[in-house]
C-alpha positions as CSV (number, residue, x, y, z in Angstrom):
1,X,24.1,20.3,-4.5
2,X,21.9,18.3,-2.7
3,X,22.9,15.7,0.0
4,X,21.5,12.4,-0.6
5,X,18.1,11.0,-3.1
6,X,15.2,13.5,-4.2
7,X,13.3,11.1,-5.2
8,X,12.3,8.2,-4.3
9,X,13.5,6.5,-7.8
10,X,16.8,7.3,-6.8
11,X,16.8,5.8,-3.6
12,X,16.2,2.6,-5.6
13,X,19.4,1.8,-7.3
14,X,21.5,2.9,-4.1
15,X,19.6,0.3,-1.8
16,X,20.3,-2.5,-5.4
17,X,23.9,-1.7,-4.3
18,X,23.6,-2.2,-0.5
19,X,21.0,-5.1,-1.5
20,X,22.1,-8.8,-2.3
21,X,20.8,-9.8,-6.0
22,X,18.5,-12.5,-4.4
23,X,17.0,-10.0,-1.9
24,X,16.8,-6.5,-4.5
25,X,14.8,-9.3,-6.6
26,X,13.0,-11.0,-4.2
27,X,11.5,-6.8,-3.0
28,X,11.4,-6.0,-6.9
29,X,10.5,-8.7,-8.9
30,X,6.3,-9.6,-9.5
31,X,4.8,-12.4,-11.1
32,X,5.2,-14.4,-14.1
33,X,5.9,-11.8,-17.3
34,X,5.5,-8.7,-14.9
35,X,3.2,-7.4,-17.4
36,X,1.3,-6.0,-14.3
37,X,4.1,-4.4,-12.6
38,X,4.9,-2.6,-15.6
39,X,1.4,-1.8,-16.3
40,X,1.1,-0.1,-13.0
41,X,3.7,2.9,-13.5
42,X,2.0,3.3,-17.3
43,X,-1.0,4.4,-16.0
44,X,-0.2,6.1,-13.2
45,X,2.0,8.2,-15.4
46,X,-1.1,8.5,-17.9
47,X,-3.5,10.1,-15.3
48,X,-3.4,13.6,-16.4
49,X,-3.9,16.5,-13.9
50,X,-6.0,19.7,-14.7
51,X,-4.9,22.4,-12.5
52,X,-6.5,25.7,-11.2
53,X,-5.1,28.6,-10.7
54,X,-6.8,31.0,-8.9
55,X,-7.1,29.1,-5.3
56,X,-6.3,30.0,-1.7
57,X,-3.2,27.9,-1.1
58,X,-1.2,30.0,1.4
59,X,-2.7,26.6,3.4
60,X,-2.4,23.2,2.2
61,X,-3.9,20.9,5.1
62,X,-3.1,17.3,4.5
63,X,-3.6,15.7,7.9
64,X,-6.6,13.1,7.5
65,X,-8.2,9.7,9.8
66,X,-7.9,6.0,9.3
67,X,-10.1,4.5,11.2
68,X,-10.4,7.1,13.4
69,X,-6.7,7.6,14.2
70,X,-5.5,11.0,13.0
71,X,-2.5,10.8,10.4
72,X,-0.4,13.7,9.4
73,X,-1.2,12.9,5.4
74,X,-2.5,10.1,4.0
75,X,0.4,7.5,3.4
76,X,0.7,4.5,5.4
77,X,3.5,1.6,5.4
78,X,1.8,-1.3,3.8
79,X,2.3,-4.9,5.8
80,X,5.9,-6.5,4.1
81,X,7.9,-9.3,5.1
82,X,11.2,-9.3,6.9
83,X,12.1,-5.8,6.8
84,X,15.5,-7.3,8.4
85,X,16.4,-8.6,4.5
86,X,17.2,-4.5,4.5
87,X,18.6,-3.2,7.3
88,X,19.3,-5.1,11.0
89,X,17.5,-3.1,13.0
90,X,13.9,-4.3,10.3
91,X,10.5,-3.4,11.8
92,X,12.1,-1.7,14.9
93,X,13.3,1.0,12.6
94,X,10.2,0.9,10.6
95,X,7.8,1.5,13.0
96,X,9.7,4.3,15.0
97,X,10.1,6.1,11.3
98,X,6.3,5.5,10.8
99,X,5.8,7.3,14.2
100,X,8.0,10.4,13.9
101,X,6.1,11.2,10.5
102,X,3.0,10.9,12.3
103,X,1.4,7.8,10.4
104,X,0.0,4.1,10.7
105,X,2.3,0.8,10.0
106,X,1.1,-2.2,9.2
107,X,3.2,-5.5,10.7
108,X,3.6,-7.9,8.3
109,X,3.1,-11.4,10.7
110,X,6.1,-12.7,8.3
111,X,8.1,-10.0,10.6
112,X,11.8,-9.8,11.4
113,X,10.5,-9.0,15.2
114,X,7.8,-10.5,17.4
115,X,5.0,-8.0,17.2
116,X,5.5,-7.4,21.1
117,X,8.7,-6.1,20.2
118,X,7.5,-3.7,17.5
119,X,4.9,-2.2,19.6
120,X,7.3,-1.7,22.6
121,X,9.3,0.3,20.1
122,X,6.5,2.1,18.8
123,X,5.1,5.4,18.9
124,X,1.8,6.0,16.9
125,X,-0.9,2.9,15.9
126,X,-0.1,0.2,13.9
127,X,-2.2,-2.8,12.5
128,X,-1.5,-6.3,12.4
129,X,-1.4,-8.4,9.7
130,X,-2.3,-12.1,8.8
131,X,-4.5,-14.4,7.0
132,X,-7.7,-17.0,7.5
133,X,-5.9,-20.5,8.8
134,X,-7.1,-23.8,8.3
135,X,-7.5,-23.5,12.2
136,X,-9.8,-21.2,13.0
137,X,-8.5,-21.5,16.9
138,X,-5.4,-19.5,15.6
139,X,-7.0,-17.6,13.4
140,X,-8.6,-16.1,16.3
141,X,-6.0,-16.6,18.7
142,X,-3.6,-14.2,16.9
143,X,-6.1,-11.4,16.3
144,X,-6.6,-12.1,20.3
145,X,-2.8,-11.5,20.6
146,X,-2.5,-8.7,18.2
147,X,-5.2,-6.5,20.6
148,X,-3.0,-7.4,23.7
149,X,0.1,-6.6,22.1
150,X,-1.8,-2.9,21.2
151,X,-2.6,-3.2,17.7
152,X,-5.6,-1.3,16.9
153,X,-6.8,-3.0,13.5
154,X,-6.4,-7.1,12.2
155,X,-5.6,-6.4,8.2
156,X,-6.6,-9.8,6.4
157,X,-4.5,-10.5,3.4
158,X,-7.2,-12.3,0.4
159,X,-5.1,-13.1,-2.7
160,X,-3.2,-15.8,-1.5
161,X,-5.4,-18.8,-2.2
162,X,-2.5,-19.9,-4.9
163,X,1.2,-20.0,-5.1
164,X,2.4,-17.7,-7.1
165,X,5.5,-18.0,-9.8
166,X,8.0,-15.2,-8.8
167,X,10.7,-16.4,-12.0
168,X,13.5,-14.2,-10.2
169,X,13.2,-16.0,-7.1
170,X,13.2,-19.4,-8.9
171,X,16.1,-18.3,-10.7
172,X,17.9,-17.6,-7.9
173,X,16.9,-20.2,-5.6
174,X,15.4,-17.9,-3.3
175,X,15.4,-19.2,0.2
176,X,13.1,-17.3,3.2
177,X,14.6,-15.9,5.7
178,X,15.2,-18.1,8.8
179,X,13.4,-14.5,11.2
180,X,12.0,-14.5,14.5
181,X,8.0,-14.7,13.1
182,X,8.7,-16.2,9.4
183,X,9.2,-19.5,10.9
184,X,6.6,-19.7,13.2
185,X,3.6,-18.1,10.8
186,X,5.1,-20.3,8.0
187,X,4.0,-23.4,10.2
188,X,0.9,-22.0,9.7
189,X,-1.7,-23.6,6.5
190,X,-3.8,-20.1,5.4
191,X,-6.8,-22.0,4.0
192,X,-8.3,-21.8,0.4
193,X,-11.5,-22.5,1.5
194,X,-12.3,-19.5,3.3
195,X,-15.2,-17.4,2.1
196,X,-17.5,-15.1,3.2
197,X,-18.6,-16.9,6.3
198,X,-15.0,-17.4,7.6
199,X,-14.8,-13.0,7.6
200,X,-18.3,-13.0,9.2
201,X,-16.8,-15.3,11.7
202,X,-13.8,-13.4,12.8
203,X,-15.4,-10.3,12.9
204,X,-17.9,-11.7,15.1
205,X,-14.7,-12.8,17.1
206,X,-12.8,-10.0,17.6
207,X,-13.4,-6.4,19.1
208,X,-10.5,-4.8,16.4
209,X,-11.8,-3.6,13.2
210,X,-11.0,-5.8,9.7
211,X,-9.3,-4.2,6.8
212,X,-9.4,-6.7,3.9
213,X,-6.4,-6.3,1.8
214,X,-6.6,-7.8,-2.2
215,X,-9.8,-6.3,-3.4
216,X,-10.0,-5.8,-7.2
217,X,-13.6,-5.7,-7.8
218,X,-16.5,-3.6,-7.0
219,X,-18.5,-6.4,-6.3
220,X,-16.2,-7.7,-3.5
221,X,-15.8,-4.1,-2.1
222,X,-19.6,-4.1,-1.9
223,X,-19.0,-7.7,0.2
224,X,-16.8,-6.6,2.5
225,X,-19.2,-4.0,3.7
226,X,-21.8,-6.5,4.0
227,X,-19.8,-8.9,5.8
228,X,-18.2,-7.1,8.7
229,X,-15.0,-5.0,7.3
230,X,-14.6,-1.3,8.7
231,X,-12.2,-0.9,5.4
232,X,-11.0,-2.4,2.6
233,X,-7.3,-1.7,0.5
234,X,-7.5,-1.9,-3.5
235,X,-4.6,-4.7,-4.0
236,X,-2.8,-6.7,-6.7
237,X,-0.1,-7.4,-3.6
238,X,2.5,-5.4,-5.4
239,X,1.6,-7.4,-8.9
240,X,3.7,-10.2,-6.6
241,X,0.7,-12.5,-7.0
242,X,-1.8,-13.0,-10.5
243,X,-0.2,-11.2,-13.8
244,X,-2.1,-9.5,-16.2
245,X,-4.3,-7.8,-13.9
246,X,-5.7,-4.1,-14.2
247,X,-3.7,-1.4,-12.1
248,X,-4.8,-0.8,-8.4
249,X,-5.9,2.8,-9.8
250,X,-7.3,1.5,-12.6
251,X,-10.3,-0.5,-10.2
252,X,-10.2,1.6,-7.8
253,X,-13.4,3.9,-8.6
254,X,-15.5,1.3,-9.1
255,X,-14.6,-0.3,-5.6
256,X,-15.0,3.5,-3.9
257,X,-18.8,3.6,-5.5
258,X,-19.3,-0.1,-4.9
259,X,-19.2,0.7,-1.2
260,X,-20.7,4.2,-1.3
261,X,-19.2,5.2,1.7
262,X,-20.4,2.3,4.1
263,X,-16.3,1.7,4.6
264,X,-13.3,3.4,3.9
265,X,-11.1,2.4,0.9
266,X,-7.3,2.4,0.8
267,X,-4.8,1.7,-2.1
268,X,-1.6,0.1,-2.7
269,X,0.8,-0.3,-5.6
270,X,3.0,2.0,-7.7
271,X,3.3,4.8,-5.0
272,X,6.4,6.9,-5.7
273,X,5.1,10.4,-6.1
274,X,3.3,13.0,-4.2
275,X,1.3,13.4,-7.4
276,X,0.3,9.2,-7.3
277,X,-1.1,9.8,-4.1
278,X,-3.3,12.9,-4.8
279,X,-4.2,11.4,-8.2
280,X,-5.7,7.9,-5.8
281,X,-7.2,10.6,-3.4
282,X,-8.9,12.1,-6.6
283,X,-10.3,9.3,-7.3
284,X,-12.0,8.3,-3.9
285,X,-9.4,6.8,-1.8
286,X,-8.6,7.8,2.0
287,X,-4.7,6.8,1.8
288,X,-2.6,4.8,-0.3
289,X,-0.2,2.5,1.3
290,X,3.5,2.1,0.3
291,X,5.8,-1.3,0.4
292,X,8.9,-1.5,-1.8
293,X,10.1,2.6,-1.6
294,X,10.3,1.9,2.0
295,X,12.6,-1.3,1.8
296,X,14.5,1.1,-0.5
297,X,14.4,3.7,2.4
298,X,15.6,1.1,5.2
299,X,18.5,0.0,3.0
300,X,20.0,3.4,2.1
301,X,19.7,4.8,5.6
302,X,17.9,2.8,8.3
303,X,15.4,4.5,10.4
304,X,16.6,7.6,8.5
305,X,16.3,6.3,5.2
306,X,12.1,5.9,5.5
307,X,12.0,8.9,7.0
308,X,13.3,10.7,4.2
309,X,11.1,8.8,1.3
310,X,8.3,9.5,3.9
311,X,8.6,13.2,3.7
312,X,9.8,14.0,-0.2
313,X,6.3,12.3,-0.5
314,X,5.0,14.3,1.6
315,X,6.0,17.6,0.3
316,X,5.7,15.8,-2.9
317,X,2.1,15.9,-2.4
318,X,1.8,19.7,-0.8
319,X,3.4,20.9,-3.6
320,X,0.6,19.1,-6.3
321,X,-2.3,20.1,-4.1
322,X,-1.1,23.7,-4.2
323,X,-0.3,23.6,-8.0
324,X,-3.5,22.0,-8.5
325,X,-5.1,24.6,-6.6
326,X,-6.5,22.3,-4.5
327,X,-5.8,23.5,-0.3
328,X,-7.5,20.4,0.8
329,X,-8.1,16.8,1.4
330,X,-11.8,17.1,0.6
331,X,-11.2,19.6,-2.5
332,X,-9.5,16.9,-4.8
333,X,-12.1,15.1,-6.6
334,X,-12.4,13.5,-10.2
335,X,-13.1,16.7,-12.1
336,X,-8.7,17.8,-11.7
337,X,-8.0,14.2,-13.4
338,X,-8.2,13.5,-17.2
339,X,-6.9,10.0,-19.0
340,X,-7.4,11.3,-22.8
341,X,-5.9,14.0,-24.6
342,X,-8.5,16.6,-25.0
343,X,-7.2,16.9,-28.2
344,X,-9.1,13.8,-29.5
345,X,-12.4,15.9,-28.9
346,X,-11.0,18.9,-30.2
347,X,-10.0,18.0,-33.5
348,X,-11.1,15.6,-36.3
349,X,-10.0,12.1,-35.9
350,X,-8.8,11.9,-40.0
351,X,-5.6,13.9,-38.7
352,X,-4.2,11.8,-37.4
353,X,-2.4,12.6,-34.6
354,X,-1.2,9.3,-33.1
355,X,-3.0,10.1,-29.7
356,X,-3.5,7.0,-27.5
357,X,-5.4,6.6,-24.7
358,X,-5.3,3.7,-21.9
């Protein structure tokens, strides 16, 4: 019998039980009717693969680059607040779980820790998170700190020019935590005027390549080339934010031809098997990102706990590439993916057979 989760859907109801309610919904819950969040496992569940048989796959090489740094397989630990609502230890164990499985974390600046305290701790790169401020002076001023402290990348966070309505935290009066950085980057106005400019701005102000996080649109992907980012992530931030909005994997194409290889292209939201993350690879992307499996990780079992929903993804993964008959990163493309029954060209549509297609 196996000893502990083998999935990372079972790792979710033991960290509900380790979780206060406020907390498991404040990680769980999305916005308004959660129409989104639901949408999001709908379709990743409707992306069908179309395997080969007859590969070489004694090898399966999974090891890829993120800006340049060299990752073990493409899955990195999105930026998330207060990891400390999880386990004590928070970030520290975060960051030291995203080094032994040889991959990038991104710190949330609404961290449990100072980010000198999570790079001491750490041993592989990590990014920095935050947002445009009103004040440009800190704007810059933390990117500035971020490069001193050893981060390697300033991710900018875009969808959060308006509150969003989170109904299980207003039912349960949800409070933010009182953590060393959530105080001092809540002090700080993130302004809803900032355009274009504001990016070319920074980027003109800062040696550390910009990742823009929040991009739903080909059109904006096509921007951020234009205007300074070295990558972009394809975001609904966790469906935490606007509801009713397509799937990450749903825009996702269209943001990987927008930019036609000017920038590389990451994506969040839904992550929980191998298969999700060769089925975004497929598609165009150069790694997904996870957030809530590894709050789910950190509560089960600490340090442990997301290193172990780190690696059943991984093998997860090694075990759909070699199914697939695909060996490598480079060999999965569009043509092993199919949304529609291929039934519906196969057979007259006066049968009738009740097949849908997203």
């Amino acid at each position: 019998m196996a000893d502990g989760p083998i999935n990372i859907y079972e790792y979710e109801p033991l960290a509900r039980e380790r979780l206060s309610k406020t907390q498991y919904d404040f990680i769980a819950g999305g916005a308004t009717d959660e129409i989104t969040l639901k949408r999001t496992r709908q379709v990743l569940d409707s992306i069908m693969l179309r395997p080969r048989m007859m590969a070489d796959v004694s090898r399966i090489e999974m090891a890829t680059t993120v800006l340049g740094h060299e990752v073990s397989f493409p899955v990195m630990l999105a930026p998330s607040g207060a990891h400390g609502r999880a386990h004590p230890d928070g970030e520290l164990a975060t960051v030291r779980a995203a080094g032994s499985a040889g991959t990038v974390m991104v710190l949330s600046s609404a961290s449990t820790y100072t980010m000198e305290e999570i790079t001491q701790a750490a041993t592989g790169p990590i990014w920095f998170q935050q947002y445009f401020y009103e004040d440009r002076g800190m704007t810059v001023e933390m990117a500035h700190r971020a490069e001193e402290a050893g981060y390697t990348a300033i991710c900018l966070t875009l969808d959060i020019k308006g509150t969003s309505k989170r109904e299980r935290n207003i039912r349960n009066s949800y409070v933010t935590p009182q953590t060393a950085n959530y105080q001092w980057a809540n002090n700080l106005v993130r302004d809803r005027s900032a355009t274009w400019d504001y990016l070319e701005w920074l980027a003109s102000q800062t040696s550390l390549p910009l990742v823009l996080k929040g991009i739903m649109t080909g059109e904006e992907g096509k921007l951020c080339a234009e205007y300074g980012a070295k990558a972009v992530i394809v975001s609904n931030h966790g469906a935490r934010q606007l509801d009713t909005t397509f799937a990450t994997i749903e825009v996702l194409p269209e943001v990987v031809d927008a930019v036609d290889g000017g920038i590389e292209v990451y994506m969040d939201g839904g992550i929980r098997r191998g298969s999700d993350i060769v089925k975004a690879l497929a598609l165009g992307a150069k790694a997904v990102l996870i957030g809530r499996p590894l709050f789910w990780g950190l509560a089960v079992d600490g340090e442990a706990g997301v290193r172990a929903v780190l690696n059943i993804l991984r093998d997860e993964m090694e075990m759909t590439m070699a199914l697939c008959g695909r060996p490598t990163l480079d060999s999965l493309d569009r043509s092993m993916l199919g949304i529609t029954s291929p039934l519906l060209s196969a057979l007259p549509q006066s049968q009738g057979l009740g097949l849908l297609s997203l």
